[in-house]
C-alpha positions in Angstrom: 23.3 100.8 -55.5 22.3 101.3 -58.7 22.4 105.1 -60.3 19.4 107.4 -60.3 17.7 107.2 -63.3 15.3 110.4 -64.5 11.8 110.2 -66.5 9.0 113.0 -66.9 5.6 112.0 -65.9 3.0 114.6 -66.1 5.5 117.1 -66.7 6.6 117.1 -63.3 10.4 114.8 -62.9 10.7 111.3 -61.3 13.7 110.1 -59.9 14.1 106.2 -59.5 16.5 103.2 -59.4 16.0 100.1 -61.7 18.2 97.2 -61.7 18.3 93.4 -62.0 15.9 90.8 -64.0 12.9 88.2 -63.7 9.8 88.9 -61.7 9.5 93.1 -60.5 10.2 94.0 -56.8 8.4 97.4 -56.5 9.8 98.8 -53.2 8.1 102.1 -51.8 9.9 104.2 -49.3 8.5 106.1 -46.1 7.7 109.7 -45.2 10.4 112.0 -45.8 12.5 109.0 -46.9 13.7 108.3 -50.3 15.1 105.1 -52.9 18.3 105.5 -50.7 16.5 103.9 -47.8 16.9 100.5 -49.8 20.7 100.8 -50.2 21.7 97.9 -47.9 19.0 95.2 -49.5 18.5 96.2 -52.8 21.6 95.0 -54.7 21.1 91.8 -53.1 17.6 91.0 -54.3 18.9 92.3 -57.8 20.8 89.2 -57.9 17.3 87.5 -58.1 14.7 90.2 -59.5 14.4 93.1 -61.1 14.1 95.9 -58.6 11.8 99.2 -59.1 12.6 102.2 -56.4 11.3 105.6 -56.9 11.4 108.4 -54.9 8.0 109.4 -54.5 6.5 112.9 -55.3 7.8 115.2 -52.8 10.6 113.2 -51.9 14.4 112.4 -52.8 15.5 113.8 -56.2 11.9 113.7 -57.6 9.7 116.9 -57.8 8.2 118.5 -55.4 4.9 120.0 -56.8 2.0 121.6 -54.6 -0.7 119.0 -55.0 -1.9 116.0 -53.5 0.1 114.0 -51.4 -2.5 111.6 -50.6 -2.5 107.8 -50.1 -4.6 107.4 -53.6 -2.8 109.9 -55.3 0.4 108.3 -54.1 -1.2 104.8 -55.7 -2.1 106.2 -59.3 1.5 108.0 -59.3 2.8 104.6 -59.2 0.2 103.0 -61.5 1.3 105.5 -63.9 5.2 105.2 -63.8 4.9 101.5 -64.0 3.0 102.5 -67.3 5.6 104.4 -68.6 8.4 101.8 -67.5 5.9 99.2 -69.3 6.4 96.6 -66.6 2.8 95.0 -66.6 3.0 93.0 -62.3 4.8 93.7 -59.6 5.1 92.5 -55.8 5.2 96.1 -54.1 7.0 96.4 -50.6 6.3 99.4 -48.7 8.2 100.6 -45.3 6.1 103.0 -43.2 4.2 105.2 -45.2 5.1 103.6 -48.4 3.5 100.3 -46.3 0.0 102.5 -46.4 0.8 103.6 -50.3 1.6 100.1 -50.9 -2.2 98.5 -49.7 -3.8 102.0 -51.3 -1.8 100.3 -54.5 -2.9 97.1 -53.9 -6.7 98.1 -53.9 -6.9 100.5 -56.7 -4.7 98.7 -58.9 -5.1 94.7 -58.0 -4.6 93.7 -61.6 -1.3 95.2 -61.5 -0.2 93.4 -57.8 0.9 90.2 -57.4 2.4 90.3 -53.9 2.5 92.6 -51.0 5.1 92.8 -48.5 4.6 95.9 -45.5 7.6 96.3 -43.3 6.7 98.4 -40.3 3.7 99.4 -42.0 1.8 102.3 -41.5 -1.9 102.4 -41.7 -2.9 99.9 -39.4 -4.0 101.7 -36.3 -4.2 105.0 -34.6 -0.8 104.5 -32.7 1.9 106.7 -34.1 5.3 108.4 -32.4 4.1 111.5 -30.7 6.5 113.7 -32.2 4.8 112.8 -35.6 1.6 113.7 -34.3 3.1 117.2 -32.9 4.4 118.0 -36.5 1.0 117.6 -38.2 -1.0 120.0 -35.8 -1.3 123.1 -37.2 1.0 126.1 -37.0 4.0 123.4 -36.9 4.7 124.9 -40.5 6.3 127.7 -38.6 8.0 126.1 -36.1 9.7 123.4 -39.0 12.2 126.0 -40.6 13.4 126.9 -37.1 13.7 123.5 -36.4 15.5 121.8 -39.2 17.7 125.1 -40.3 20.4 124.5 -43.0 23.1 125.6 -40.6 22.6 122.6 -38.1 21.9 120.3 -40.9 25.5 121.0 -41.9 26.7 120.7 -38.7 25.3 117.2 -38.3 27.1 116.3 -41.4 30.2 117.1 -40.3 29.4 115.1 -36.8 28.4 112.1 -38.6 31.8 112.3 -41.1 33.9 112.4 -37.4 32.1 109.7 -35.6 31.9 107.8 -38.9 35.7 108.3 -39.2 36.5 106.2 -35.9 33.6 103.9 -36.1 30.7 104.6 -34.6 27.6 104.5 -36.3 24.1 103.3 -36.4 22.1 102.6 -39.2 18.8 103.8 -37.2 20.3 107.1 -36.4 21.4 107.5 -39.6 17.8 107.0 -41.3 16.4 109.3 -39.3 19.1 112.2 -39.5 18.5 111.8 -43.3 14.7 112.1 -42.7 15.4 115.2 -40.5 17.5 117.0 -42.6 16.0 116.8 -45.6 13.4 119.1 -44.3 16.4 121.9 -43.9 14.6 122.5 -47.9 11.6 124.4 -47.8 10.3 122.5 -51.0 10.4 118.8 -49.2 9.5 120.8 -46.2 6.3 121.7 -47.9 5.7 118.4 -49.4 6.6 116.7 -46.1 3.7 118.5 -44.3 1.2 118.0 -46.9 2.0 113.6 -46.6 2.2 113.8 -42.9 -1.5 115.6 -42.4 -3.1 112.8 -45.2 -2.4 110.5 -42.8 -1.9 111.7 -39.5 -3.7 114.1 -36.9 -3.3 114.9 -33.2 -5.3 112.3 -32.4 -2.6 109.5 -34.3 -2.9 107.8 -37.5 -6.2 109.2 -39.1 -6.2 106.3 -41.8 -6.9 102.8 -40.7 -6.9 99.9 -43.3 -8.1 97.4 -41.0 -11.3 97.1 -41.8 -10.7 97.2 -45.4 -8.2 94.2 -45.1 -10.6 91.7 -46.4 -10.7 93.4 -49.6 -7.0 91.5 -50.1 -8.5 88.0 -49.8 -6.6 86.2 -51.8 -3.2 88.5 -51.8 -0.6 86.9 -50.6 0.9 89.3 -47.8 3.9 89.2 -46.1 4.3 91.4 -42.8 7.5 92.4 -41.3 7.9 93.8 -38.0 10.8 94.8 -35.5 9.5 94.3 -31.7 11.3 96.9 -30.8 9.5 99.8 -33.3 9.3 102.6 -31.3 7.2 104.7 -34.2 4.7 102.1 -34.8 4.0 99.3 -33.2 4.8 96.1 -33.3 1.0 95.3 -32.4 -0.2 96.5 -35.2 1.7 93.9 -37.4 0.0 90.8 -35.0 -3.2 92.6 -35.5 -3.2 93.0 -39.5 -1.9 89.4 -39.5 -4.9 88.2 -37.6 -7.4 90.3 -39.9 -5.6 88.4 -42.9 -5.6 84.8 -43.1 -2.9 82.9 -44.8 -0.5 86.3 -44.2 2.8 85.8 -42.8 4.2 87.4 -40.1 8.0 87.5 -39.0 9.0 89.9 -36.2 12.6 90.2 -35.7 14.0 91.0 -32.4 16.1 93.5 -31.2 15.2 95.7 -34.3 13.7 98.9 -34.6 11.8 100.9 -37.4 13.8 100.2 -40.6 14.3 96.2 -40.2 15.6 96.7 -43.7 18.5 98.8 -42.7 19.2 96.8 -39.4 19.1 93.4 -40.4 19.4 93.3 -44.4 20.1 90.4 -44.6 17.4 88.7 -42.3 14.8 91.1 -44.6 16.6 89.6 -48.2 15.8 85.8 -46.8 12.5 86.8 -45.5 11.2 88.2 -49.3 13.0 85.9 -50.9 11.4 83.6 -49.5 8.3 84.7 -49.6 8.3 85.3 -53.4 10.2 81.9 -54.0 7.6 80.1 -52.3 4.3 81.9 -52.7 2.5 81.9 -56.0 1.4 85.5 -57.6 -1.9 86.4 -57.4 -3.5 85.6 -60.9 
């Protein structure tokens, strides 16, 4: 992986990776995810392209400010760091929430998208893991520090080094031991909250681009799903593929949420191809 680079924008600090050359792979990460999510893909397809991955306000090693933590605010942050890079086009890929920040992107700022990629996106439907939808009811605010403390956060740590130590891991575990304890800090805590109820109620996923899809005509899209996606479907990937003609779809079996981080190499082959192949939107 390439080192974290810092930049100010708006007075608040931005923490990204940059590496590579030619055409500009913007990837976007998920909720209470950051740039490190792309570790097992992204030096590969900086062989090829140059590779953008921020961690998004609220997230990683960037700041967390109280403010909006909204789809479109999510959208102009990027449109403005891209600015400030001066990198003019990009093909954005989002995973999860950064597959909803990613579209949001795409319709605000279509003169600066040439692509789009969504792995596992979210944003697609109303279905959404129920203990997502237990953490954005109110009071859960209260219940978070208690439930994410520092003390087992360290304590995982130090179970993950031993089992590590004589080989046994999982990539999927992994992802979502980093997502849970990163909230052990009341600042991404905070920040994690304010993401989570944008986009998601009781009721499920409260933002549905479905019926803005044909706004895209013309995009070219990628979708990549794992049939076995136990936070959001895999049937919402078949459905946004049929609301989007000339989209691709590729669903890769046996795999989970983070197709990225449990088959890297069948994600690589599937975006490079896809870019190779497909010409950018003029």
């Amino acid at each position: 992986m390439p080192e974290m680079r810092h930049i100010a924008l708006h007075g608040d600090d931005v923490a990204y990776r940059l590496s590579g050359e030619g055409e500009t792979l913007l990837l976007v990460h998920g909720m209470a995810g950051s740039s490190a999510t792309w570790r097992a893909v992204l030096p590969q397809l900086a062989q090829r392209y140059r590779v953008l991955a921020p961690d998004l306000p609220g997230h990683g090693d960037s700041a967390k400010p109280r403010g909006d933590y909204s789809l479109g605010a999510f959208a102009a942050w990027l449109r403005d760091l891209l600015h400030e890079l001066e990198i003019e086009r990009v093909t954005v890929v989002g995973q999860s929430l950064g597959g909803g920040v990613a579209m949001q992107f795409s319709y605000q700022h279509p003169e600066l998208c040439e692509r789009l990629v969504l792995i596992g996106s979210g944003g697609l439907g109303p279905d959404v893991n129920w203990t997502l939808r237990l953490l954005a009811a109110p009071g859960s605010e209260f219940l978070l520090p208690l439930m994410a403390p520092a003390a087992i956060r360290d304590a995982g740590n130090k179970v993950r080094s031993w089992l590590a130590a004589i080989g046994v891991q999982s990539v999927r575990g992994d992802e979502m031991w980093h997502a849970y304890s990163s909230l052990s800090d009341p600042d991404t805590r905070q920040a994690f909250l304010r993401t989570l109820r944008a986009v998601v109620d009781h009721r499920g996923q409260a933002v549905s681009a479905l019926s803005r899809l044909y706004l895209n005509a013309g995009l070219p899209t990628q979708l990549i799903w794992g049939d076995s996606d136990g936070i959001i479907p895999v049937s919402h990937g078949y459905a946004a593929h049929e609301a989007m003609p000339g989209s691709r779809l590729a669903v890769l079996a046996g795999i989970g949420h983070y197709p990225h981080l449990e088959d890297p190499a069948a994600v690589v082959g599937i975006i490079d191809d896809f870019v190779s192949t497909t010409p950018a939107r003029m």
